[in-house]
LOBA-33574 format. One line per field, with one value per residue: x, y, z of N, C-alpha, C in turn; chain. Coordinates in steps of 0.05 Angstrom, whole numbers, plus 5000, padded with zeros to 4 digits. Example, Ala and Ser with C-alpha at 12.3 -4.5 7.8 and 13.67 -1.06 7.14 Angstrom:
LOBA-33574
n.x = (5264|5257);
n.y = (4886|4955);
n.z = (5156|5142);
ca.x = (5246|5273);
ca.y = (4910|4979);
ca.z = (5156|5143);
c.x = (5264|5258);
c.y = (4934|5001);
c.z = (5156|5157);
kette = (A|A);
***
This chain:
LOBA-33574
n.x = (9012|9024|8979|8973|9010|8981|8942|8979|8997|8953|8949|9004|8991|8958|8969|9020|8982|8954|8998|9017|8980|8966|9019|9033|9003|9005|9056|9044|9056|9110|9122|9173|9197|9223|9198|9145|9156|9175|9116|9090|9117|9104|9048|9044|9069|9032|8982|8996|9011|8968|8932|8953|8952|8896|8887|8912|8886|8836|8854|8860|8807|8789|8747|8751|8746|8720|8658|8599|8595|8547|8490|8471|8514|8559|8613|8685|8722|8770|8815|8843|8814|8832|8887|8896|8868|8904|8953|8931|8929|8973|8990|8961|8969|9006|8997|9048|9068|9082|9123|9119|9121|9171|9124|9134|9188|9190|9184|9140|9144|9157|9116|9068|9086|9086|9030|9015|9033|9007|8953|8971|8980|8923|8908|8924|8921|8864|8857|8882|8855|8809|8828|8831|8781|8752|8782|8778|8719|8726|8752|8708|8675|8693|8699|8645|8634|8655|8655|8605|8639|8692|8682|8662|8717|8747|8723|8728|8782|8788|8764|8798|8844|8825|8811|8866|8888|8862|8864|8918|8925|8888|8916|8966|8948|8926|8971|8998|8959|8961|9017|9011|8975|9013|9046|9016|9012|9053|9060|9052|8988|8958);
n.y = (8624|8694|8735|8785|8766|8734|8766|8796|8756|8743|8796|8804|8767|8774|8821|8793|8774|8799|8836|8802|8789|8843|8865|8847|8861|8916|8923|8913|8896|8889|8849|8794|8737|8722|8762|8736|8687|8711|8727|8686|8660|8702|8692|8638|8646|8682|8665|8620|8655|8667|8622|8612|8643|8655|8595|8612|8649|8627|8591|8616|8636|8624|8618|8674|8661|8605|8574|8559|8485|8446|8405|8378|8391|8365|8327|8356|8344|8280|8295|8339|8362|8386|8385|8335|8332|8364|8329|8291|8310|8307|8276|8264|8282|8339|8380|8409|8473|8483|8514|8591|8603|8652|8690|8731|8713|8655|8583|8555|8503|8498|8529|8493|8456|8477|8494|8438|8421|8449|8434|8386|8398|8420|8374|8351|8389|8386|8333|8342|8376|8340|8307|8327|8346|8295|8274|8313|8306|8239|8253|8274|8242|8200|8217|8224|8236|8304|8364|8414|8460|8442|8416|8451|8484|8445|8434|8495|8501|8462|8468|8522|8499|8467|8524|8548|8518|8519|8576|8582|8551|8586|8644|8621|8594|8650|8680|8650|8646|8705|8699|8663|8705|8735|8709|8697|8753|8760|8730|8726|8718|8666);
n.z = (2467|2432|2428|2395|2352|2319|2300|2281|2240|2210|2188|2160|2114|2090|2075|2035|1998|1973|1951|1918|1887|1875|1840|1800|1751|1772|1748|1695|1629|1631|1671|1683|1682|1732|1771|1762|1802|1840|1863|1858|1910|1945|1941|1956|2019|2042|2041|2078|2122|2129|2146|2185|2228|2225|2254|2299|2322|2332|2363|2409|2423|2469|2519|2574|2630|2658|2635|2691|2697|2674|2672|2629|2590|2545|2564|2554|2497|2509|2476|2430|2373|2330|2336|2327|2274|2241|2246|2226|2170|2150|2122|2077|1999|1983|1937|1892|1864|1799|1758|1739|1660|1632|1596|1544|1530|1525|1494|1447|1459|1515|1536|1531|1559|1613|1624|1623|1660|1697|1693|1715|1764|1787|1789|1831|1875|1875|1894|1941|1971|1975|2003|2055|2059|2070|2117|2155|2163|2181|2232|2255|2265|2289|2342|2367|2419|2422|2443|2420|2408|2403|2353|2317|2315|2298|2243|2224|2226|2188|2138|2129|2115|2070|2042|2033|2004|1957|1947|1930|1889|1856|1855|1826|1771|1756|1754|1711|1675|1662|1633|1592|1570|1555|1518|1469|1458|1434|1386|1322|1296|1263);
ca.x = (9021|9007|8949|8984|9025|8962|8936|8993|9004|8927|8954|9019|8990|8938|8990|9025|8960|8946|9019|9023|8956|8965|9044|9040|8976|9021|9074|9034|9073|9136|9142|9191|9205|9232|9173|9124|9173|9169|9093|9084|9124|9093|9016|9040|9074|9017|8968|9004|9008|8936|8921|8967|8937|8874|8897|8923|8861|8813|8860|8860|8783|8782|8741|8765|8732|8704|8632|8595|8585|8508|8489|8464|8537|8582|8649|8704|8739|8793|8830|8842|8811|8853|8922|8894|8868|8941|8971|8930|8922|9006|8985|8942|8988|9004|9014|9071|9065|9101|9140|9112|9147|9156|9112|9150|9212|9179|9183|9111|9140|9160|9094|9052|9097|9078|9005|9006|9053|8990|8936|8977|8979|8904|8898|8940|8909|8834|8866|8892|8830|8784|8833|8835|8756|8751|8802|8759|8695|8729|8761|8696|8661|8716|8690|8613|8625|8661|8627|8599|8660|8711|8658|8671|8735|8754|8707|8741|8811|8792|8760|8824|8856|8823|8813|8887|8904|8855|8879|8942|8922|8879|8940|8982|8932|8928|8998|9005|8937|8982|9040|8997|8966|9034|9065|9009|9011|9084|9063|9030|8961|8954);
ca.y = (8641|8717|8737|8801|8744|8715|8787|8804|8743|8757|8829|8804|8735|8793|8844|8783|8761|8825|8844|8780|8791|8863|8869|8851|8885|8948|8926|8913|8871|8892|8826|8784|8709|8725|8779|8719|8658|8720|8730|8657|8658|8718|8685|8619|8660|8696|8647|8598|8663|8673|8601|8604|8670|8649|8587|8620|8661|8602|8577|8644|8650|8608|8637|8673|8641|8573|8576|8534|8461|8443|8368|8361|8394|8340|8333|8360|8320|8284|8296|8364|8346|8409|8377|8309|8336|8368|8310|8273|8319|8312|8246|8278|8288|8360|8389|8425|8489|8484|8537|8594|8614|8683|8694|8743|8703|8632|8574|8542|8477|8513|8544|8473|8442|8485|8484|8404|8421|8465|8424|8361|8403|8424|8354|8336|8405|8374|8303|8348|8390|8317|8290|8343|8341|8266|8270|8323|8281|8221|8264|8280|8224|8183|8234|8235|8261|8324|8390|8435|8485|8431|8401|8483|8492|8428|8443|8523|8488|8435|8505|8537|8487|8477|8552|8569|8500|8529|8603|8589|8549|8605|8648|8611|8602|8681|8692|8625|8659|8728|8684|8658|8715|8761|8697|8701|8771|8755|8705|8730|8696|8656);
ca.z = (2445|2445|2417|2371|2335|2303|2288|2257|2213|2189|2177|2131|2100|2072|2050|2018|1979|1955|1939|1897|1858|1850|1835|1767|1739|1769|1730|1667|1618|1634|1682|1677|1703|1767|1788|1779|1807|1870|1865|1874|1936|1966|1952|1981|2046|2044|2043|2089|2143|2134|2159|2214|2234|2235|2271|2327|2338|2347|2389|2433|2427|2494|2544|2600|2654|2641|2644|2701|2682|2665|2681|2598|2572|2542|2565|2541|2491|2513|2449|2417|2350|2316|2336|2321|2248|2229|2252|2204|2139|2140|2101|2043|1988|1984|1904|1887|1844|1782|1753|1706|1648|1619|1565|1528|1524|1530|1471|1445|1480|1540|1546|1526|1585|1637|1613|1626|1690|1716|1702|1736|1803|1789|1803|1857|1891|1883|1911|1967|1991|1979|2025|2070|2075|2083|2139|2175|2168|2197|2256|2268|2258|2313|2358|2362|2438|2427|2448|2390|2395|2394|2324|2299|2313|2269|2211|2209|2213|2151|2113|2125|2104|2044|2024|2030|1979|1929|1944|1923|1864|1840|1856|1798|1748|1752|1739|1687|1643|1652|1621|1564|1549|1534|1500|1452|1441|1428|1367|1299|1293|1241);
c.x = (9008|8988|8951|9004|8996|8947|8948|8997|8983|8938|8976|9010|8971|8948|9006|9018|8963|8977|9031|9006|8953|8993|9051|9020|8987|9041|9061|9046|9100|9140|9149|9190|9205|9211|9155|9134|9157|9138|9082|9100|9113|9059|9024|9053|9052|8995|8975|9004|8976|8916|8935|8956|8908|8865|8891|8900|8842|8819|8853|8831|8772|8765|8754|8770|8713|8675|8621|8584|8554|8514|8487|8488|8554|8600|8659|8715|8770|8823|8821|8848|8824|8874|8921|8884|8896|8958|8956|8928|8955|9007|8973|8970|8988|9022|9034|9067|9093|9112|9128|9128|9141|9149|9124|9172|9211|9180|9157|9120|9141|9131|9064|9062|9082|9046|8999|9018|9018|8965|8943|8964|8943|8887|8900|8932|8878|8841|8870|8864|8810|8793|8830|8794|8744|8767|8781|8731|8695|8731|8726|8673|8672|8704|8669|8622|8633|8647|8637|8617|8680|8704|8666|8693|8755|8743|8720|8771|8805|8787|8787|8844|8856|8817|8842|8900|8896|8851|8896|8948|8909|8900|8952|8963|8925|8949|8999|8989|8962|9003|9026|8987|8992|9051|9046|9003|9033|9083|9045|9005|8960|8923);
c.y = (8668|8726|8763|8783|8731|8738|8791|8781|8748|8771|8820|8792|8761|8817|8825|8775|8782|8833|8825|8784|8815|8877|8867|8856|8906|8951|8925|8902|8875|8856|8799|8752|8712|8741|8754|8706|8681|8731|8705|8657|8680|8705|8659|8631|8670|8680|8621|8613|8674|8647|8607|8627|8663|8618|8587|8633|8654|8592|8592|8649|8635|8632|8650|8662|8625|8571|8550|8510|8455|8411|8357|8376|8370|8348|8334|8334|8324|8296|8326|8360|8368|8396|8347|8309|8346|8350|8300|8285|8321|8284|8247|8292|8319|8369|8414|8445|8480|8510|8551|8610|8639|8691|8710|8726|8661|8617|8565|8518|8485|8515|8519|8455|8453|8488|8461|8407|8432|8446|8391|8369|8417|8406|8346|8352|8392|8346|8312|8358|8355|8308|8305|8333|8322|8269|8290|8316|8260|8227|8262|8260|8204|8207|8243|8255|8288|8342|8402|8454|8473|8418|8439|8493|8472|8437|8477|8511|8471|8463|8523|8532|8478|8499|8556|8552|8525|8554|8605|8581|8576|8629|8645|8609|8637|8690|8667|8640|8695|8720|8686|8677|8734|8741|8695|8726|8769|8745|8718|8712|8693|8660);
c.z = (2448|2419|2383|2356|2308|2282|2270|2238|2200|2177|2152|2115|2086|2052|2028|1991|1959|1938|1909|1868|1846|1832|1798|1747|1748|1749|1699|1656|1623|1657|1673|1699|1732|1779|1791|1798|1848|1880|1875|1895|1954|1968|1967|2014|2059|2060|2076|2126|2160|2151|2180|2231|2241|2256|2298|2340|2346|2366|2419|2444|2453|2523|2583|2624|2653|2656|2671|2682|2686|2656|2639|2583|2564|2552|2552|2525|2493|2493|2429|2384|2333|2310|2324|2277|2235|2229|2224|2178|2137|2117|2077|2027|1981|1948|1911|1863|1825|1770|1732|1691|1638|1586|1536|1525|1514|1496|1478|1466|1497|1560|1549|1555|1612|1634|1623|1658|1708|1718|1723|1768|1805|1801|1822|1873|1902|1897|1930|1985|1988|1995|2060|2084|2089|2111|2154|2180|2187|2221|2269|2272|2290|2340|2371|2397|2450|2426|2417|2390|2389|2361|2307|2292|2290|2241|2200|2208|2182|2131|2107|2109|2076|2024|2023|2002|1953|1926|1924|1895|1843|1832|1821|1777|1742|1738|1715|1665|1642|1637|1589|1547|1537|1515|1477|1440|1428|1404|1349|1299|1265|1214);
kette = (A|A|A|A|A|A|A|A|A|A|A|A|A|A|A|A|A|A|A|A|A|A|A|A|A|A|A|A|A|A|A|A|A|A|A|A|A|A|A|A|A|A|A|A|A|A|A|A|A|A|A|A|A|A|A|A|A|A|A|A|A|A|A|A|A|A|A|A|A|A|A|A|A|A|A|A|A|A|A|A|A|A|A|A|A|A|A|A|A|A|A|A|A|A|A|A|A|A|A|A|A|A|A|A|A|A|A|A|A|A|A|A|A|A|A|A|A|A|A|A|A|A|A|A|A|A|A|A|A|A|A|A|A|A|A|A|A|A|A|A|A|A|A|A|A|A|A|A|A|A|A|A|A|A|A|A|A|A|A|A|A|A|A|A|A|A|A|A|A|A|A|A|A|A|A|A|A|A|A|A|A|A|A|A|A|A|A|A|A|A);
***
């Protein structure tokens, strides 16, 4: 793969993040349903090009010319514990963002729904990164005799993998508390 592919997904998955988290603090309350619905799709794009980005560049970070072998180096492992962790974190249940509503327009139930909707996937996100970690433990565990870069290069894939979950959660709870707070300026206080 070429090596400005991984750069550049860094470079958008970062314009995505940012464009997501600062798009509607530019807009100020003016937004509307559909700006978040497309704020959550630019932090998970974002997010999702930021792992693959960083990915690609571990993969790349291979040395030019393969150092000589030294009688006390381990061998290579046969098994490229990266492709063998992806394969297995497709088994960890992956949460699904729920939808947020627009505060200005939004009913109390509406707004109590998606409330219970967020903390569901709050859970099913912490069920995902616990599984995620467990699974890169085991990998590495099934493995005692892989060398220390193939042991690094797993442990920054599982990190990746669990910073971009609970990116994207943080993400939505950003825009959901922006929700809540203009549907209660919306509501006389009692």
């Amino acid at each position: 793969m070429f090596p400005n592919f991984g750069i550049g997904a860094l470079a958008l998955g970062v314009l995505l993040l940012l464009t997501a988290l600062l798009a509607p603090r530019l807009r100020g309350a003016a937004q509307t349903g559909r700006t978040a619905t497309w704020s959550v799709v630019a932090a998970v794009a974002g997010a999702v090009l930021l792992g693959w980005g960083l990915l690609s560049s571990l993969r790349s970070r291979a040395p030019s010319q393969p150092a000589p072998a030294v009688a006390t180096t381990p061998a290579p492992s046969p098994v490229d514990l990266v492709d063998a962790a992806s394969t297995a974190l497709q088994t960890c249940p992956r949460a699904t963002a729920p939808a947020v509503p627009d505060g200005n327009t939004t009913s109390s139930a509406e707004m109590a729904a998606a409330t219970a909707a967020f903390k569901s996937y709050d859970n099913a996100t912490n069920s995902y990164v616990q599984c995620v970690d467990a699974t890169i433990e085991r990998i590495a565990r099934e493995h005692p005799d892989a060398s220390h870069d193939d042991l690094q290069s797993l442990k920054e894939f599982g990190t990746v993998a669990h910073n971009t979950a609970i990116d994207q959660e943080t993400a939505l709870a950003d825009q959901l508390n922006a929700q809540v707070r203009s549907y209660n300026a919306k509501r006389p206080k009692s």
